[in-house]
SERO-4910 file (N, C-alpha, C, O; in steps of 0.05 Angstrom, whole numbers):
BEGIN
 pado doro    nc1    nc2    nc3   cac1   cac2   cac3    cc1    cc2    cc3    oc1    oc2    oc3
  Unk    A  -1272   1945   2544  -1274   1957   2518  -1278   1935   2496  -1262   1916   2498
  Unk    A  -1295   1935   2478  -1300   1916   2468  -1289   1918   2444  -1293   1941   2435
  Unk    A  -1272   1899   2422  -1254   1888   2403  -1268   1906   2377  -1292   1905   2375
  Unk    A  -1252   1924   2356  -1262   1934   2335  -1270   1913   2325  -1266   1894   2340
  Unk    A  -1284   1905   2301  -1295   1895   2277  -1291   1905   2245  -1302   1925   2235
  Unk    A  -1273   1887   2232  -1269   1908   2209  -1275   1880   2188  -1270   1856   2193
  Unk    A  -1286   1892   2167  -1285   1880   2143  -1267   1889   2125  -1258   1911   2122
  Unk    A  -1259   1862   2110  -1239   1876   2097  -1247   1854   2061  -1246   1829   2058
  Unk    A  -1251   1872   2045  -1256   1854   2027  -1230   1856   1999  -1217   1875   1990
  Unk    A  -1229   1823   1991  -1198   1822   1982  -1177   1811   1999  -1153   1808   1993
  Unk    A  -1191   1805   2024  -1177   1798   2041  -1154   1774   2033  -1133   1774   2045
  Unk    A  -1160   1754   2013  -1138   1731   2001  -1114   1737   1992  -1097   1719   1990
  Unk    A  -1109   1761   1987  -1082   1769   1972  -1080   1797   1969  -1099   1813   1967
  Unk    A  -1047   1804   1968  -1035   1827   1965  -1053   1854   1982  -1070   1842   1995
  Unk    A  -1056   1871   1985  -1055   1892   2003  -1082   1883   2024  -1084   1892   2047
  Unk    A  -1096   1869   2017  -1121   1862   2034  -1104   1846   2052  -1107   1852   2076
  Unk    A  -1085   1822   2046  -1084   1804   2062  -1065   1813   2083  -1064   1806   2107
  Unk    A  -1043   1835   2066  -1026   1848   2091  -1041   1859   2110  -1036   1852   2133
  Unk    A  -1063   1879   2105  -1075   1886   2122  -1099   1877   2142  -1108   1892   2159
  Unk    A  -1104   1863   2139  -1119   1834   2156  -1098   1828   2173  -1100   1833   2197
  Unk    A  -1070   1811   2160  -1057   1802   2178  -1037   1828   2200  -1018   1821   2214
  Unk    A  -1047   1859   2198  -1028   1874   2206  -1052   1880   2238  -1048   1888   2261
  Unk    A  -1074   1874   2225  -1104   1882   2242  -1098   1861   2261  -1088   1863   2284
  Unk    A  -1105   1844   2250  -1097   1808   2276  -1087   1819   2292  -1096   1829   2313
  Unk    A  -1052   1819   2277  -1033   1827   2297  -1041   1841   2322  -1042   1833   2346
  Unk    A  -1049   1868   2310  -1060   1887   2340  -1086   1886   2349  -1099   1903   2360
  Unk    A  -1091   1870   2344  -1115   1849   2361  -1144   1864   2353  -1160   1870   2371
  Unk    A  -1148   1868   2333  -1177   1870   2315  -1191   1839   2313  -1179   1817   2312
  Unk    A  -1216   1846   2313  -1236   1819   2303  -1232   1827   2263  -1238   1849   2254
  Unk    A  -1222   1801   2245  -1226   1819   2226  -1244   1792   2210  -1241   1768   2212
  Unk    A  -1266   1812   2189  -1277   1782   2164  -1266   1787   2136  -1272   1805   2120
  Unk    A  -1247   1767   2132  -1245   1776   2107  -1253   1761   2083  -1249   1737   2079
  Unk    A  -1269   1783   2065  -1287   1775   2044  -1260   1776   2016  -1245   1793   2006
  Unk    A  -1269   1740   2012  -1256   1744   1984  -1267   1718   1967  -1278   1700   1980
  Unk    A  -1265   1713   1933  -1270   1690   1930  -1260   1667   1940  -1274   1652   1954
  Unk    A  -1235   1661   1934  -1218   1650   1949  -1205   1650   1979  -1190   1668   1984
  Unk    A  -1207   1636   1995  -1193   1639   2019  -1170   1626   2023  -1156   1627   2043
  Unk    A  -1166   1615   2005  -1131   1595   2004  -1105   1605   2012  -1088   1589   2020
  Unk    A  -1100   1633   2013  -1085   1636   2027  -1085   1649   2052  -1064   1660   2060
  Unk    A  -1108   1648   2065  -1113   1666   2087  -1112   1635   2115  -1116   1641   2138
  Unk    A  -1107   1608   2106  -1097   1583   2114  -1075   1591   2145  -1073   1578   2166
  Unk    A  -1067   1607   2139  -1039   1606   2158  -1054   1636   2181  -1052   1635   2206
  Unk    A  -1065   1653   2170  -1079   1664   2189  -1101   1655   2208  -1104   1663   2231
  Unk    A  -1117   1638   2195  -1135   1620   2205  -1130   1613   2229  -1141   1616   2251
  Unk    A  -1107   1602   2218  -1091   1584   2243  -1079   1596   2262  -1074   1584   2282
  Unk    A  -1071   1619   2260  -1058   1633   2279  -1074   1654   2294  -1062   1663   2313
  Unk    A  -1098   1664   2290  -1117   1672   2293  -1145   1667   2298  -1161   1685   2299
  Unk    A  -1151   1641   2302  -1178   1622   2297  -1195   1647   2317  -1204   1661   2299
  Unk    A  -1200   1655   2331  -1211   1668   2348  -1219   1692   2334  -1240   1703   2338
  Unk    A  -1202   1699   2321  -1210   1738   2319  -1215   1733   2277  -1226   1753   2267
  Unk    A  -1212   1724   2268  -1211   1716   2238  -1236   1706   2233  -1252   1697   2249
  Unk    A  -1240   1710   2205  -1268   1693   2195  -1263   1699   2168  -1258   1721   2158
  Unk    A  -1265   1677   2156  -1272   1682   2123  -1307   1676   2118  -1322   1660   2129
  Unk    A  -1311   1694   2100  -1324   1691   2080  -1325   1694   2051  -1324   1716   2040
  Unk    A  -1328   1672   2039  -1329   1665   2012  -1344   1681   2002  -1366   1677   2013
  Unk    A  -1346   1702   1983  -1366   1724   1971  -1348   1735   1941  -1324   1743   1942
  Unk    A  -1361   1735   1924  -1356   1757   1900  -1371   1778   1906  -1395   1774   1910
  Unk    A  -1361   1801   1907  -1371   1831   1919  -1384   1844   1892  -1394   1866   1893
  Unk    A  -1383   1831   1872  -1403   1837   1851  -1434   1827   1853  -1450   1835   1837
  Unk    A  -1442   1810   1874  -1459   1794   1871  -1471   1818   1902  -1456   1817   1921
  Unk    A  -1493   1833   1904  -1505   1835   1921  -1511   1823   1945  -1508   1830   1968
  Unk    A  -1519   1803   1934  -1538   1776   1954  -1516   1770   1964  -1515   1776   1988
  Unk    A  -1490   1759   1952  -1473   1754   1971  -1465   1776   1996  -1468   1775   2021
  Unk    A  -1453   1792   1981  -1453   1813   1997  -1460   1814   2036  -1446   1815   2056
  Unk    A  -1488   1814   2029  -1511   1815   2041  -1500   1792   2059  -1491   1801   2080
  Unk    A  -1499   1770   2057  -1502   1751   2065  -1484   1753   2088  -1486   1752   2112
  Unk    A  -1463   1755   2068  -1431   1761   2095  -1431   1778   2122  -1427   1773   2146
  Unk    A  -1440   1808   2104  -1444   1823   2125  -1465   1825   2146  -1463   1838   2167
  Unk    A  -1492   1806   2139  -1499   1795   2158  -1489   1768   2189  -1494   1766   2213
  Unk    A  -1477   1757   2172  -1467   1737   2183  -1445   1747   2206  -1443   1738   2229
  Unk    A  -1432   1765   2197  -1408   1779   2221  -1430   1797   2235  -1426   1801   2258
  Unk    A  -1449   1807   2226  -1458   1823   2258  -1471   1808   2272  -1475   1817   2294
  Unk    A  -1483   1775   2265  -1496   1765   2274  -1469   1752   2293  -1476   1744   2315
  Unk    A  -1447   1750   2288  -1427   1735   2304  -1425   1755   2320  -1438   1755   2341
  Unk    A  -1407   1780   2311  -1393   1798   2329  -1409   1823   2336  -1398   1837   2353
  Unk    A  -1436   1832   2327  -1457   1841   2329  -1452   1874   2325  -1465   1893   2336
  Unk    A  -1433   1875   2308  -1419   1904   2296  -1406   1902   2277  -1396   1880   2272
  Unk    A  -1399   1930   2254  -1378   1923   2242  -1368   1957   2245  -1385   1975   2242
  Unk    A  -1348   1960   2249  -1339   1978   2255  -1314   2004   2240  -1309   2027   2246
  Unk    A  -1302   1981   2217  -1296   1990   2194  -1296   1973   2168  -1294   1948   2165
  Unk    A  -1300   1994   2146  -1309   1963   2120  -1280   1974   2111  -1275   1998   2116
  Unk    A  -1264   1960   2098  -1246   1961   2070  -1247   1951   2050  -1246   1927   2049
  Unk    A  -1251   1965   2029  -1259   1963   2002  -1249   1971   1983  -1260   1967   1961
***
């Protein structure tokens, strides 16, 4: 059975980052889109495998675009967005 895929944008802080790190836990692939990734440091690390940041302002289209390309091009799905 192959690993969900969730995006999760906001992922750097307060309810994004709990829930990123609650996904890890039960073993989701997760990307989380935020400007900042500074504190997503300790999931990184504890997760290098199933985690991915991407740097994006979700105001900006192109960025957008960019990210959610980039995770189907890794994990070749995305399977839930949070937003």
């Amino acid at each position: 059975m192959r690993t969900p895929v969730v995006i999760i944008t906001g992922a750097g802080n307060g309810i994004g980052f709990f829930l990123a790190r609650s996904l890890l836990e039960d073993g989701f692939r997760v990307a989380g889109i935020d400007v900042s990734g500074e504190n997503l440091a300790p999931l990184l690390e504890a997760f290098p495998e199933r985690l991915r940041f991407h740097q994006c302002d979700v105001t900006g289209a192109a960025q957008v675009k960019a990210a959610v390309d980039s995770v189907i091009r890794e994990w070749d799905a995305v399977d839930i967005l949070v937003n």
